[in-house]
PyMOL Python script that loads the backbone (N, CA, C, O; Angstrom):
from pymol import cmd

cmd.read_pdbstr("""\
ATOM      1  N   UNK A   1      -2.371   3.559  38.586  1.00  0.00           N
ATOM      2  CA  UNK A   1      -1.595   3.367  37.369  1.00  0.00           C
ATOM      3  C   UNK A   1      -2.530   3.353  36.161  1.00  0.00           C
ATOM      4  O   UNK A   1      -3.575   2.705  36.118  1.00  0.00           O
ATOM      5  N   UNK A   2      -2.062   4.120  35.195  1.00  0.00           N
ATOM      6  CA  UNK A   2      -3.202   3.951  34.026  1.00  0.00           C
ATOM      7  C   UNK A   2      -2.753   3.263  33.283  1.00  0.00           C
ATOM      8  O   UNK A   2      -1.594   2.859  33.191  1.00  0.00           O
ATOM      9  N   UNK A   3      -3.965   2.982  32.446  1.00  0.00           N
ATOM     10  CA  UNK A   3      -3.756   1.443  31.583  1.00  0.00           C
ATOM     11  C   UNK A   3      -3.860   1.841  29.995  1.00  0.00           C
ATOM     12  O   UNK A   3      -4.769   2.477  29.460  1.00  0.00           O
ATOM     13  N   UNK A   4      -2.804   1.349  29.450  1.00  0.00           N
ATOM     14  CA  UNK A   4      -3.038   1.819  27.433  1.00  0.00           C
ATOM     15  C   UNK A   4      -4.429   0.857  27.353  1.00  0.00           C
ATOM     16  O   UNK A   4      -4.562  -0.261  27.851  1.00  0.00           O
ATOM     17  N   UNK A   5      -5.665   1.811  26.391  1.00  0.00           N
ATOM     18  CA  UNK A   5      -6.460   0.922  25.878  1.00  0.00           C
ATOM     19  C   UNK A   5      -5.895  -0.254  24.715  1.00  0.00           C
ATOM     20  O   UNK A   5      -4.889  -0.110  24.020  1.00  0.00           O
ATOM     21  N   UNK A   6      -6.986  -1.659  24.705  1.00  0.00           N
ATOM     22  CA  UNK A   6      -6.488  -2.412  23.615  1.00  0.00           C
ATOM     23  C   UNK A   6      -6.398  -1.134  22.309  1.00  0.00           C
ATOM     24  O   UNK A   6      -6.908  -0.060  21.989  1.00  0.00           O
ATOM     25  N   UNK A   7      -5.471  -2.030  21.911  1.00  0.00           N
ATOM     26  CA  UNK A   7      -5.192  -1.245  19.995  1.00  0.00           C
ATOM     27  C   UNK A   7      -6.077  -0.983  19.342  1.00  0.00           C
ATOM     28  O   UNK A   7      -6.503   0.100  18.942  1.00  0.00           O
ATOM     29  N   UNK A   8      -6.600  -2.613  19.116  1.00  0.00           N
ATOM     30  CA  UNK A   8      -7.280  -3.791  18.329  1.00  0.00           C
ATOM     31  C   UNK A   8      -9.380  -2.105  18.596  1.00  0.00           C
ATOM     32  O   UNK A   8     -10.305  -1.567  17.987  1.00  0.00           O
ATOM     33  N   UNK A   9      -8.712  -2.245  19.929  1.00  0.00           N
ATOM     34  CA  UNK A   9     -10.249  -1.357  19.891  1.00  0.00           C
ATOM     35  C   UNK A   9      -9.639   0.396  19.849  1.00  0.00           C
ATOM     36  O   UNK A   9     -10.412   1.328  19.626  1.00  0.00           O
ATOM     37  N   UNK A  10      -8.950   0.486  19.966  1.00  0.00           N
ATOM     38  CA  UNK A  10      -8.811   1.815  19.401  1.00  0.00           C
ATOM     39  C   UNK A  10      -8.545   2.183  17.983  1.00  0.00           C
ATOM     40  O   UNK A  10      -8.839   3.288  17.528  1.00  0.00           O
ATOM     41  N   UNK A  11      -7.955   1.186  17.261  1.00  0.00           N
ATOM     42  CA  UNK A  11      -7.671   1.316  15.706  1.00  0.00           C
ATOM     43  C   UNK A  11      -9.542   1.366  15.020  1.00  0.00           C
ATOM     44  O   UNK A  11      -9.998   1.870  13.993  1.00  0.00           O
ATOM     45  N   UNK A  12     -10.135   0.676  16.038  1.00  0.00           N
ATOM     46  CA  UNK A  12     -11.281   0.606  15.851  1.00  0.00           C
ATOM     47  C   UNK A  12     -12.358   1.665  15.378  1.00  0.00           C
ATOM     48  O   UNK A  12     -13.214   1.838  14.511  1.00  0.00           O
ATOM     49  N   UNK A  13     -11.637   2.426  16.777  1.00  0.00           N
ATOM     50  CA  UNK A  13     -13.028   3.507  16.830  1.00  0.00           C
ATOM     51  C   UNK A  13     -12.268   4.412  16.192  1.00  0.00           C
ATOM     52  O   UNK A  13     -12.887   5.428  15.877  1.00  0.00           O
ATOM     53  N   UNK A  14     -10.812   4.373  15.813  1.00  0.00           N
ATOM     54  CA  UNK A  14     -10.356   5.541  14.481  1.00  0.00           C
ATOM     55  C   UNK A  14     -11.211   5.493  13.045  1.00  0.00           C
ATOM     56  O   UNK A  14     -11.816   6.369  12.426  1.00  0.00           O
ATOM     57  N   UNK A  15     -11.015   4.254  12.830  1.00  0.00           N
ATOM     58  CA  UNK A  15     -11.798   3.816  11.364  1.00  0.00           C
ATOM     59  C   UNK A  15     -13.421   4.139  11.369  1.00  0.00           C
ATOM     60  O   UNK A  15     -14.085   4.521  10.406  1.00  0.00           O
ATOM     61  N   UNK A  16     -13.910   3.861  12.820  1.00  0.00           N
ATOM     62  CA  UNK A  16     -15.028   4.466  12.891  1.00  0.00           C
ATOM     63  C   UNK A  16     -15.239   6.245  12.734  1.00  0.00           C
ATOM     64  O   UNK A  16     -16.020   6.977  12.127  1.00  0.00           O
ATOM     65  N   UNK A  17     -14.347   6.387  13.430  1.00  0.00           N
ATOM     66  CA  UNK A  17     -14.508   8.440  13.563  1.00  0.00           C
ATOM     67  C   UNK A  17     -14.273   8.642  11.650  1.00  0.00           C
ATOM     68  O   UNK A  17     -15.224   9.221  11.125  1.00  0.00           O
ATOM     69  N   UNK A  18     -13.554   8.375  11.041  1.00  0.00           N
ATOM     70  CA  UNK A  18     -12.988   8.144   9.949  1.00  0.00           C
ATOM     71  C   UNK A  18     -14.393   8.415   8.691  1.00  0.00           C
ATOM     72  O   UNK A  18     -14.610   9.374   7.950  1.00  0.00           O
ATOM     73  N   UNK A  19     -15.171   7.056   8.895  1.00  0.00           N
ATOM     74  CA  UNK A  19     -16.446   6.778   8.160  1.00  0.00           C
ATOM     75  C   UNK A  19     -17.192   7.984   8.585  1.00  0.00           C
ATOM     76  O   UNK A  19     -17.597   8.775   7.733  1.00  0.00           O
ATOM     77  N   UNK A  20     -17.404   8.179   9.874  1.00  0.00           N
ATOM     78  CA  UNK A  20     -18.605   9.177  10.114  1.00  0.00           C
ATOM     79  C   UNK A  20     -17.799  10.321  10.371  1.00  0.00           C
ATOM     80  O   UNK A  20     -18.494  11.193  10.893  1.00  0.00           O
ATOM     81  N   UNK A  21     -16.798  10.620  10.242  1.00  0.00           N
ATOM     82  CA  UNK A  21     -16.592  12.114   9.474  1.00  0.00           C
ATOM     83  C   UNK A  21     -16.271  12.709   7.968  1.00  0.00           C
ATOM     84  O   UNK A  21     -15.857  13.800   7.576  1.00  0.00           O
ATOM     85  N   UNK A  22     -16.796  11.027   7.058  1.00  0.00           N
ATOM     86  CA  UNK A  22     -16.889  11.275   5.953  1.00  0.00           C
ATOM     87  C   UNK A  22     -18.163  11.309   5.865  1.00  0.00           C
ATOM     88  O   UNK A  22     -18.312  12.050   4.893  1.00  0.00           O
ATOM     89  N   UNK A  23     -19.236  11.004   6.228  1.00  0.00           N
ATOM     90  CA  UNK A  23     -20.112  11.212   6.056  1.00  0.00           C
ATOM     91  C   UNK A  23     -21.334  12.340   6.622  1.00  0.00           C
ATOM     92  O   UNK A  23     -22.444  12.469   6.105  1.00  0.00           O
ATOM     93  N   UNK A  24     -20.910  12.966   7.595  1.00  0.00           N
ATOM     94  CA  UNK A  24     -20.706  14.425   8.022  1.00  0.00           C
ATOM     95  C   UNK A  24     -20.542  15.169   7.132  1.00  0.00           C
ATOM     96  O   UNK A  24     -21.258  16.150   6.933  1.00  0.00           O
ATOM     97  N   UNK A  25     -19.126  14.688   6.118  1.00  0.00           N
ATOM     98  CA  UNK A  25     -18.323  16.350   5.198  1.00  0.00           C
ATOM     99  C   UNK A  25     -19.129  15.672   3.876  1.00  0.00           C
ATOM    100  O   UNK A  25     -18.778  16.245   2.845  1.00  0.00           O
ATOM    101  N   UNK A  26     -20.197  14.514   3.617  1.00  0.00           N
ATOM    102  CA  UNK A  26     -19.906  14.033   2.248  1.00  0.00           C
ATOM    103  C   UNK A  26     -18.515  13.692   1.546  1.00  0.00           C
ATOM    104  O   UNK A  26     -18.248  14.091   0.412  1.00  0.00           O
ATOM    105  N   UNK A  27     -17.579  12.851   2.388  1.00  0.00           N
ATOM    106  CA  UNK A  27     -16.579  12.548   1.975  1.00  0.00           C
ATOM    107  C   UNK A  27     -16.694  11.142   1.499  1.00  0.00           C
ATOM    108  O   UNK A  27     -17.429  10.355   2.095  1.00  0.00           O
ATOM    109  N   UNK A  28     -15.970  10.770   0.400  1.00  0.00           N
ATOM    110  CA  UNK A  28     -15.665   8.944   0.635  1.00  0.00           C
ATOM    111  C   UNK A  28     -14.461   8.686   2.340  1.00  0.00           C
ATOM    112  O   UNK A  28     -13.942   9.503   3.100  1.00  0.00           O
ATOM    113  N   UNK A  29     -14.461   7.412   2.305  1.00  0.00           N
ATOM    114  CA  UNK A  29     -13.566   7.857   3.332  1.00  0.00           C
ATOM    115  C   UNK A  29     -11.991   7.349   3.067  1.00  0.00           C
ATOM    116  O   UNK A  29     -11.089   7.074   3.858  1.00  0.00           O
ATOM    117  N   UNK A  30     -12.055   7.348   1.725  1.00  0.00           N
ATOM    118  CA  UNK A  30     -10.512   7.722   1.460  1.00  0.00           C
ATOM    119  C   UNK A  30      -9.809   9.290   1.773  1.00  0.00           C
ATOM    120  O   UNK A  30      -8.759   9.716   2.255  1.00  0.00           O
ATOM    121  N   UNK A  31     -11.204   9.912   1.125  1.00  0.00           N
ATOM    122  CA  UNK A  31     -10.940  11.628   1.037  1.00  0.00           C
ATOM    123  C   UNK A  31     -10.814  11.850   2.562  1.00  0.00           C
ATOM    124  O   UNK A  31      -9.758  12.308   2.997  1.00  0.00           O
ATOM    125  N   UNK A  32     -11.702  11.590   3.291  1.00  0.00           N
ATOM    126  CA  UNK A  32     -11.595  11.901   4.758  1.00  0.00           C
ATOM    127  C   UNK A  32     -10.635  11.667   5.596  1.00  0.00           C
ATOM    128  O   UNK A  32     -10.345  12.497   6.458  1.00  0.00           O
ATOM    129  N   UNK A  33      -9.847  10.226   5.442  1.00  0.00           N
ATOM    130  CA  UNK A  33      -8.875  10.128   5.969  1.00  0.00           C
ATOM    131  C   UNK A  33      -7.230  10.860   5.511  1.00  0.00           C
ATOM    132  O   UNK A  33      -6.255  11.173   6.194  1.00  0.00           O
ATOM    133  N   UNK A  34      -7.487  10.923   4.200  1.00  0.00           N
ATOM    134  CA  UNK A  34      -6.186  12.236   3.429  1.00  0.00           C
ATOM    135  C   UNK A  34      -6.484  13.717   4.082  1.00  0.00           C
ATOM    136  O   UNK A  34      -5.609  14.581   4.140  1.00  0.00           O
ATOM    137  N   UNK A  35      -7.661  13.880   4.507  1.00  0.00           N
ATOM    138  CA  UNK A  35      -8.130  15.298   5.219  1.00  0.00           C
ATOM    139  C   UNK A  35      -7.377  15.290   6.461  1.00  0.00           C
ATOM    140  O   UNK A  35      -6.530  16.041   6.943  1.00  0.00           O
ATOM    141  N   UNK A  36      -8.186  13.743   6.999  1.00  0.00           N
ATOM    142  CA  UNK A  36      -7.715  14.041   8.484  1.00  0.00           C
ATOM    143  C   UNK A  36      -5.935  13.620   8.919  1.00  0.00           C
ATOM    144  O   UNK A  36      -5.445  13.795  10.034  1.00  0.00           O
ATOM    145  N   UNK A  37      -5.456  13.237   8.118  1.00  0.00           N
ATOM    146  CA  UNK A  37      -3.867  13.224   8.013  1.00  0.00           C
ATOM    147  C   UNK A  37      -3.204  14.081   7.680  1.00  0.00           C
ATOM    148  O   UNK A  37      -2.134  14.398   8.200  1.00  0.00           O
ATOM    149  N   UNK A  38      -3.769  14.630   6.698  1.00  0.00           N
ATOM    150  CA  UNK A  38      -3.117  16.437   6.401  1.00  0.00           C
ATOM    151  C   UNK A  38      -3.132  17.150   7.612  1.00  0.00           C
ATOM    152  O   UNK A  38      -2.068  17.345   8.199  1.00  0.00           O
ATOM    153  N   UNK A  39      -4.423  17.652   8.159  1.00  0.00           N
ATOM    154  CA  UNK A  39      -4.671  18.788   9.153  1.00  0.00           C
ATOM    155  C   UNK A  39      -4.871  17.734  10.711  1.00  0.00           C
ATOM    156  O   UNK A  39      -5.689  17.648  11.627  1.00  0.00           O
ATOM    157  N   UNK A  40      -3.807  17.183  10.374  1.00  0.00           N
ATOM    158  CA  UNK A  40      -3.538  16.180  11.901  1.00  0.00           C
ATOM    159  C   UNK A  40      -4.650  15.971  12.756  1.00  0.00           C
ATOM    160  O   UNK A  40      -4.477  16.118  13.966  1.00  0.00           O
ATOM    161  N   UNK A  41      -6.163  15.537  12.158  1.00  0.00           N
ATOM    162  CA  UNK A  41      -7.058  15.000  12.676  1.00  0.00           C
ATOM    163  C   UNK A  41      -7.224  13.556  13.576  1.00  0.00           C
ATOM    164  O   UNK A  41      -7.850  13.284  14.600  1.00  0.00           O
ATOM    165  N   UNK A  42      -6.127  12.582  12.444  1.00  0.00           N
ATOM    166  CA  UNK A  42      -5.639  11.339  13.364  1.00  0.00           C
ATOM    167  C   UNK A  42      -4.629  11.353  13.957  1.00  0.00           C
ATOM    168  O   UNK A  42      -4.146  10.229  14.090  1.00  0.00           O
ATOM    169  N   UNK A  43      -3.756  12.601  14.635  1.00  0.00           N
ATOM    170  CA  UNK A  43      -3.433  12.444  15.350  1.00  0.00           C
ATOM    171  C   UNK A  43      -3.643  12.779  16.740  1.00  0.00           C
ATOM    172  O   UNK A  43      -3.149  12.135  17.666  1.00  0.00           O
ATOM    173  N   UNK A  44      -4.925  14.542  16.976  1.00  0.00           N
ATOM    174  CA  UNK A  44      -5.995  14.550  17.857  1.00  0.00           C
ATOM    175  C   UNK A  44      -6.532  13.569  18.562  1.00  0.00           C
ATOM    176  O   UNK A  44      -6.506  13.448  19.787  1.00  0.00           O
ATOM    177  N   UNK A  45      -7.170  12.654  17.541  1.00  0.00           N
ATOM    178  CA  UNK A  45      -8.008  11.028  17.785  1.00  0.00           C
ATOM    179  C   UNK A  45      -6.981  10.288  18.779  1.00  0.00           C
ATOM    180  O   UNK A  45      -7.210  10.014  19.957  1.00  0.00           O
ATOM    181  N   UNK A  46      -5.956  10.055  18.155  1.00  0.00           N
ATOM    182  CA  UNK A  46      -4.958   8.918  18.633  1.00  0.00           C
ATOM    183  C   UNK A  46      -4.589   9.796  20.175  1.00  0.00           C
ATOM    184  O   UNK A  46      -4.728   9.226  21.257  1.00  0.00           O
ATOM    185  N   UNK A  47      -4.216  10.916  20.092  1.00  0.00           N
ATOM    186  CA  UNK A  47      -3.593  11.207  21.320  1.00  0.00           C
ATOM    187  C   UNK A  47      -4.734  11.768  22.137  1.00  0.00           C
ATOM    188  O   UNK A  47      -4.299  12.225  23.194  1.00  0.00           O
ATOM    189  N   UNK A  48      -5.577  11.848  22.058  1.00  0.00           N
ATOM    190  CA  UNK A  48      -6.861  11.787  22.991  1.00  0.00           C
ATOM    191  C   UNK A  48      -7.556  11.202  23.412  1.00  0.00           C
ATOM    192  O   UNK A  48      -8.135  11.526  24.449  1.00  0.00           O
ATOM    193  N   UNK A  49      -7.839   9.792  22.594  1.00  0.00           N
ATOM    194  CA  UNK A  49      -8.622   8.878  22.660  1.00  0.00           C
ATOM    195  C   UNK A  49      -9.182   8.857  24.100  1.00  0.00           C
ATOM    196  O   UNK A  49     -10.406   8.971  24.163  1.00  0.00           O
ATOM    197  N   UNK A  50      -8.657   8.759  25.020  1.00  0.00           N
ATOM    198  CA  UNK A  50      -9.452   8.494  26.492  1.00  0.00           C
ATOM    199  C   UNK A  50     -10.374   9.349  26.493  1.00  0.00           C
ATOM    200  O   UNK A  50     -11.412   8.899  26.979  1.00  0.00           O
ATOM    201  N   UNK A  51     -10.432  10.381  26.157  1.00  0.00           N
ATOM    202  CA  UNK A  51     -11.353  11.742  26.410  1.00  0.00           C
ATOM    203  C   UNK A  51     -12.452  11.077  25.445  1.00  0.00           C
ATOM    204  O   UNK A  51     -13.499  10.516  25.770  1.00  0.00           O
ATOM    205  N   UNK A  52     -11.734  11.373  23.724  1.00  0.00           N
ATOM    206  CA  UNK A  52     -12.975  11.356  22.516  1.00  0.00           C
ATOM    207  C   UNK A  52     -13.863  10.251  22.340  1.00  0.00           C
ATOM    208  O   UNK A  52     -14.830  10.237  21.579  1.00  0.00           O
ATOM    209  N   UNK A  53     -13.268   8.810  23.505  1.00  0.00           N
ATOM    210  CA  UNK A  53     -14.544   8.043  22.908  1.00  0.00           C
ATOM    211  C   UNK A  53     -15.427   7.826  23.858  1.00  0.00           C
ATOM    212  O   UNK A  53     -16.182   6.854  23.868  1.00  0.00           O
ATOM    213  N   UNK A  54     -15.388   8.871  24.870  1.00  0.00           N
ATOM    214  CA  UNK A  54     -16.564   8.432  26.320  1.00  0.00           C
ATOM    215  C   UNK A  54     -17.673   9.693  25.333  1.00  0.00           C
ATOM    216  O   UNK A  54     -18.825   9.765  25.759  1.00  0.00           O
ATOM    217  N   UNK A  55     -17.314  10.632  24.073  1.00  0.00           N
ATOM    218  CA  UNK A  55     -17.883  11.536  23.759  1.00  0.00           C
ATOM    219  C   UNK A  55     -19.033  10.772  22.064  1.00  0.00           C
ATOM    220  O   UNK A  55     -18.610   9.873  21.337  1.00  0.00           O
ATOM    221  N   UNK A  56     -20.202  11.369  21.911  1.00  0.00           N
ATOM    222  CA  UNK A  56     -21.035  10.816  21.102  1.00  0.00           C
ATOM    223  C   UNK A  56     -20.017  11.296  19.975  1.00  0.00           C
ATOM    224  O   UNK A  56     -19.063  12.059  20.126  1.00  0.00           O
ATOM    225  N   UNK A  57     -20.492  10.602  18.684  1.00  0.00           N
ATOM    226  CA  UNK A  57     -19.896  10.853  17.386  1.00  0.00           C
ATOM    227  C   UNK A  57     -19.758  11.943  17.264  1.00  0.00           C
ATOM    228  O   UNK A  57     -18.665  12.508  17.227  1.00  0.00           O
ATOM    229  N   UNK A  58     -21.129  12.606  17.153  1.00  0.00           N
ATOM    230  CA  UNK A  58     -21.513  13.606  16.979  1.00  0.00           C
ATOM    231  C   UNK A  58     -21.087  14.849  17.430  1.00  0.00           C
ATOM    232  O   UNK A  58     -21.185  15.898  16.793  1.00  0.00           O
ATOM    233  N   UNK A  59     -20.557  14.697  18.665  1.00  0.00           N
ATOM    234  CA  UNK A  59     -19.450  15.690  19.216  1.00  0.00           C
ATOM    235  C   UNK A  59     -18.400  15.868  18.932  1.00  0.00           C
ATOM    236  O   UNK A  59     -17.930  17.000  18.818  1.00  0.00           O
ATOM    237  N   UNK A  60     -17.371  14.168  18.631  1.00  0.00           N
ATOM    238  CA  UNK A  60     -16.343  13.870  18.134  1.00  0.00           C
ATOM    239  C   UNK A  60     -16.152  14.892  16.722  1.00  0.00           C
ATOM    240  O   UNK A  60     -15.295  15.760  16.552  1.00  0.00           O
ATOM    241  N   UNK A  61     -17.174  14.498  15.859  1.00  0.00           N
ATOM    242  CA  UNK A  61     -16.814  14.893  14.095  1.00  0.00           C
ATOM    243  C   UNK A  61     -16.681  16.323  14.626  1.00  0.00           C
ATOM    244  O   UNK A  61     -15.710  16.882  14.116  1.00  0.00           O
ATOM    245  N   UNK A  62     -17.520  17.275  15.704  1.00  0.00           N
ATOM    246  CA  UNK A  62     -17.494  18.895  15.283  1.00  0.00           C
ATOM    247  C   UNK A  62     -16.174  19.205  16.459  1.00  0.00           C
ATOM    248  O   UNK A  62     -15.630  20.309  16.476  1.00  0.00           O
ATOM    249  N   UNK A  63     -15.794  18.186  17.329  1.00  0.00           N
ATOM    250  CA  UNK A  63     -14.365  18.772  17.405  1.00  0.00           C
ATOM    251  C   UNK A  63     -12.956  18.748  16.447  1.00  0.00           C
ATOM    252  O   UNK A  63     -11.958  19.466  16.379  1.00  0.00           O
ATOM    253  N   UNK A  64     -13.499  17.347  15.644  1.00  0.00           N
ATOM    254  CA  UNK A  64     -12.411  17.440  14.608  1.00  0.00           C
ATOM    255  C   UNK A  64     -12.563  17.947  14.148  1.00  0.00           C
ATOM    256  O   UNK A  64     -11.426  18.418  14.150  1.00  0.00           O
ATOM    257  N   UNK A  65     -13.316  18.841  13.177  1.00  0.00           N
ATOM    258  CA  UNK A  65     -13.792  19.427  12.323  1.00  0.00           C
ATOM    259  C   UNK A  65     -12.866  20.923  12.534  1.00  0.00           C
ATOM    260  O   UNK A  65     -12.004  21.441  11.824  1.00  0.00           O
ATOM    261  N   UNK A  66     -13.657  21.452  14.225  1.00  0.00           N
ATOM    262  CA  UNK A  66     -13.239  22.715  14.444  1.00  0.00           C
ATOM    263  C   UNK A  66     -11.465  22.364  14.653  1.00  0.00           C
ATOM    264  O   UNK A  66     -10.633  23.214  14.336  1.00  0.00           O
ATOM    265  N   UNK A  67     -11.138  21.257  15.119  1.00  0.00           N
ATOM    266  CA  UNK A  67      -9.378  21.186  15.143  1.00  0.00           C
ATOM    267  C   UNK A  67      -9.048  21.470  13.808  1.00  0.00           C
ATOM    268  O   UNK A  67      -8.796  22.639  13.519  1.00  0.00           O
ATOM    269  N   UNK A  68      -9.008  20.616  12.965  1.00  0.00           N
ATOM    270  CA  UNK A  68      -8.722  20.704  11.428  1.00  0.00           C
ATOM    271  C   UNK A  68      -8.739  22.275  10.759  1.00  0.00           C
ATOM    272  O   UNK A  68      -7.875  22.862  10.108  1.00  0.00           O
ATOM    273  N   UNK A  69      -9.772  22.598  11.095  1.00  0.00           N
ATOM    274  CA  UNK A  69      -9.957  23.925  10.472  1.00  0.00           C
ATOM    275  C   UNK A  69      -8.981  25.236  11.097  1.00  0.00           C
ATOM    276  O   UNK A  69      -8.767  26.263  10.454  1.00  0.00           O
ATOM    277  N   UNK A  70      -8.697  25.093  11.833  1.00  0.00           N
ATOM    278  CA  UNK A  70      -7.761  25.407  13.187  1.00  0.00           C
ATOM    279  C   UNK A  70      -6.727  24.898  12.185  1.00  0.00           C
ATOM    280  O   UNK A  70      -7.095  25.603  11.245  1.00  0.00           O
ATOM    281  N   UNK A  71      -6.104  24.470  11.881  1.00  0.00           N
ATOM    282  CA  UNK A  71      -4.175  23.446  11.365  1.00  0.00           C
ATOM    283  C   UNK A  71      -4.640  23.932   9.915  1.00  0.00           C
ATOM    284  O   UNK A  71      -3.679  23.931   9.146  1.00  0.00           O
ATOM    285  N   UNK A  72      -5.963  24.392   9.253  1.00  0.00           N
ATOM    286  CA  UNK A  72      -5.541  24.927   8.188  1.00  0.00           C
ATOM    287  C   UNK A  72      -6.714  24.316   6.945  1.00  0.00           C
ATOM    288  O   UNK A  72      -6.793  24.308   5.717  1.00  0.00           O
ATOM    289  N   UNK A  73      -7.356  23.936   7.880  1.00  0.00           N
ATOM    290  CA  UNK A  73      -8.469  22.900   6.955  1.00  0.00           C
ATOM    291  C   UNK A  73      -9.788  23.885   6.269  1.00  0.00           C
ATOM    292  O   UNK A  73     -10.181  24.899   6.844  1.00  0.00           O
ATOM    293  N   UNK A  74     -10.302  23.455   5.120  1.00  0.00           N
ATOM    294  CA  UNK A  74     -11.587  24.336   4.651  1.00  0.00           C
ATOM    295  C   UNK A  74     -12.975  24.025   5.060  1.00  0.00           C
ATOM    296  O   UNK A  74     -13.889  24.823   4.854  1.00  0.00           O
ATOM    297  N   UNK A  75     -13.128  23.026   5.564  1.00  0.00           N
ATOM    298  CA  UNK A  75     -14.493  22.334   5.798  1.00  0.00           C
ATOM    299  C   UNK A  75     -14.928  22.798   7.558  1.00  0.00           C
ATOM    300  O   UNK A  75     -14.403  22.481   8.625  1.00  0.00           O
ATOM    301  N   UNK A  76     -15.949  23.551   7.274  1.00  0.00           N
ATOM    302  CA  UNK A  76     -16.516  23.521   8.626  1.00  0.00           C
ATOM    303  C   UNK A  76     -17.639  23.180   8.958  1.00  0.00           C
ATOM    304  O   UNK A  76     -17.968  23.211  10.143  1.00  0.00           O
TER     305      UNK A  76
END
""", "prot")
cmd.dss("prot")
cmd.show_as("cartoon", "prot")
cmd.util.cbc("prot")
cmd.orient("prot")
């Protein structure tokens, strides 16, 4: 039977992906998170999570990146 992760730590590591994919694009991370809500970046995050957080940041930001850009996004 699989188990929902806590929230409390997944809201977590959103706000985290969040910061360090503003700082990846040179975003504040207001801008980053209006990015990643437009071109459904938090919703990738959210509905993947089991996969994206056994993965380094660093992998994380260039799959969002390449998703986003994919749904319509300019930043690669």
């Amino acid at each position: 039977m699989k188990t929902e992760p806590n929230i409390k730590d997944k809201v977590a590591y959103i706000i985290a992906v969040i910061s360090e994919f503003a700082t990846a694009h040179s975003l504040t991370p207001s801008q980053a998170y209006r990015y990643l809500d437009r071109f459904k970046g938090i919703d990738f995050v959210t509905r993947f999570y089991d996969v994206e957080h056994t993965f380094s940041f660093e992998d994380v930001i260039a799959d969002l990146t390449s998703y986003c850009h994919r749904k319509g996004g300019a930043l690669v």
